[in-house]
C-alpha positions as a Markdown table, in Angstrom:
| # | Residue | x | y | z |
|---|---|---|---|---|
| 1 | Unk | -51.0 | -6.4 | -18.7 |
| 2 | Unk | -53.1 | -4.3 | -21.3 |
| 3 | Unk | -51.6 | -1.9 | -23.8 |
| 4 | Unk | -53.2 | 1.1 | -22.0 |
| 5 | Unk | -51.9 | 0.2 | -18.4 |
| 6 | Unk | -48.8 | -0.2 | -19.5 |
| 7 | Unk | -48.7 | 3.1 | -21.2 |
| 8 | Unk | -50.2 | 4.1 | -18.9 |
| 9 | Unk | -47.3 | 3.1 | -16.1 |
| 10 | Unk | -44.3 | 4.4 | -18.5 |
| 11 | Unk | -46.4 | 7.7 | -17.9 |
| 12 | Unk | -45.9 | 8.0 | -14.7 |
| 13 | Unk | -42.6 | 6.4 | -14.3 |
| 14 | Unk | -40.8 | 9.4 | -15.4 |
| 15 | Unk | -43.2 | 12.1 | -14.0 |
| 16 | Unk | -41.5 | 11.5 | -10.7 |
| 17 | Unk | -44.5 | 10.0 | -8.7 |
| 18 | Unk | -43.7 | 7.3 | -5.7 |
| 19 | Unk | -44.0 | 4.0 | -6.6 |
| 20 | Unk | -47.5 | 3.9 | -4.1 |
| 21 | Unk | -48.5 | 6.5 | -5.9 |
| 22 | Unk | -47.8 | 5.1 | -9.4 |
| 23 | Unk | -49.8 | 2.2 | -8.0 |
| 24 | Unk | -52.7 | 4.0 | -7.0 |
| 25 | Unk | -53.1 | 5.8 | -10.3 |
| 26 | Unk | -52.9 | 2.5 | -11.7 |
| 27 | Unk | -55.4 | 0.8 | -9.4 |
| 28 | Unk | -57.9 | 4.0 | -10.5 |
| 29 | Unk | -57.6 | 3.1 | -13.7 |
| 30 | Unk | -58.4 | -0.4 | -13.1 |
| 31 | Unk | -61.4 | 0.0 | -11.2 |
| 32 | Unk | -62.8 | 2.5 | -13.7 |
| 33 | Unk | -61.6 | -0.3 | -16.4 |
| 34 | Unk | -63.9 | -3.1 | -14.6 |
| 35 | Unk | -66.6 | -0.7 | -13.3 |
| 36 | Unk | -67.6 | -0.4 | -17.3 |
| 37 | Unk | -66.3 | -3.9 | -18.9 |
| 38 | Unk | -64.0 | -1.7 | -21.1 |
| 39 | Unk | -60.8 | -0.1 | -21.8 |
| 40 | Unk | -60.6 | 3.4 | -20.1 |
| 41 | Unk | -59.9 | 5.6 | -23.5 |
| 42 | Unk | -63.3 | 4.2 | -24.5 |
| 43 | Unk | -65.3 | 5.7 | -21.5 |
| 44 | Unk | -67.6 | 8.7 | -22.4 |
| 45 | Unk | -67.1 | 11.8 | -20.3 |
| 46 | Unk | -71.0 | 10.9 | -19.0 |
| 47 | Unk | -69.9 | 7.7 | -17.8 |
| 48 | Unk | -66.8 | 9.4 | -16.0 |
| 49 | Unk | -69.5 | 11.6 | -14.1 |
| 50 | Unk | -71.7 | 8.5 | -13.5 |
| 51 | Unk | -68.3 | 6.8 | -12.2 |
| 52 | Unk | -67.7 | 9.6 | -10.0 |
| 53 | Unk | -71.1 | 9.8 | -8.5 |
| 54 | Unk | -71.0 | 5.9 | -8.1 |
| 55 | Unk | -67.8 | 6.3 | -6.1 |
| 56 | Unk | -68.8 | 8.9 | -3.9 |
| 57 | Unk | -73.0 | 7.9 | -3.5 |
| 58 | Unk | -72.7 | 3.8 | -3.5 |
| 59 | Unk | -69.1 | 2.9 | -2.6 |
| 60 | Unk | -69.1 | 5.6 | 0.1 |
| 61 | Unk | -64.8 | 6.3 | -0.7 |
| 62 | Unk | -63.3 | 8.6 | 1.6 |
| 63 | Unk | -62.6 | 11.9 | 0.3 |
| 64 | Unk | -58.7 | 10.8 | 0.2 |
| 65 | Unk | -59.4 | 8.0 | -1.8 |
| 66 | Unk | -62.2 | 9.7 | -3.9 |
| 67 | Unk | -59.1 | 12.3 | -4.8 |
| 68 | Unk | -56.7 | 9.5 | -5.8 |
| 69 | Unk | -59.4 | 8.0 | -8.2 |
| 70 | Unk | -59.8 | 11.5 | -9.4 |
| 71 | Unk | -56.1 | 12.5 | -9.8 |
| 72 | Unk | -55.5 | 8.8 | -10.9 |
| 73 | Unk | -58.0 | 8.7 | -13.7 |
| 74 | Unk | -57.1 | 12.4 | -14.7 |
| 75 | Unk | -53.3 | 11.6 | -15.1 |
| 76 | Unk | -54.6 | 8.8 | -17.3 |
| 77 | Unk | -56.6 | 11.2 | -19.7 |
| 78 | Unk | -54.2 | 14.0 | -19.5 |
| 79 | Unk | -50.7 | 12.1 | -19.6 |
| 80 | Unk | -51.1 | 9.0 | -21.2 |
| 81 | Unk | -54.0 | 9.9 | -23.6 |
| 82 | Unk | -53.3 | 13.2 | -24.5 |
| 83 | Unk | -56.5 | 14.2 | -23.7 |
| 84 | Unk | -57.3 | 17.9 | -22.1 |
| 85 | Unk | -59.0 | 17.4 | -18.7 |
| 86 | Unk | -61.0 | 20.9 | -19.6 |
| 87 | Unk | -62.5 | 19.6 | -22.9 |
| 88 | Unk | -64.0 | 16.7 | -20.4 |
């Protein structure tokens, strides 16, 4: 397990998400982790819009799962990096 996902996962423990949905926000993370070879903090807020668009355009998710990805990869920036979603 990488330092991030586990950060990550003692980020959400505590929030009070179900343990599915803990998983899912992990699984987000992931993909966006493998989609670019790299660790998610190092992911450019272009690449995050190219990620998106890759999600929705080639993948074809379903808007449920597109929203996951989204909340998923938000709590990630917000909650475990300390990053502002509005500065992305």
């Amino acid at each position: 397990m990488t330092e991030m996902r586990k950060r990550m996962i003692e980020s959400l423990q505590p929030a009070g998400f179900s343990e599915r949905t803990q998983e899912a926000y992990v699984r987000a993370g992931r993909r966006l982790a493998e989609h670019y070879h790299k660790s998610p903090d190092l992911i450019t807020e272009e690449e995050l819009r190219q990620y998106f668009l890759y999600i929705k355009n080639v993948k074809k998710y379903a808007r449920p799962t597109t929203t996951i990805a989204l909340c998923g990869i938000k709590f990630f920036f917000e909650k475990t990096l300390g990053t502002r979603w509005d500065d992305l």
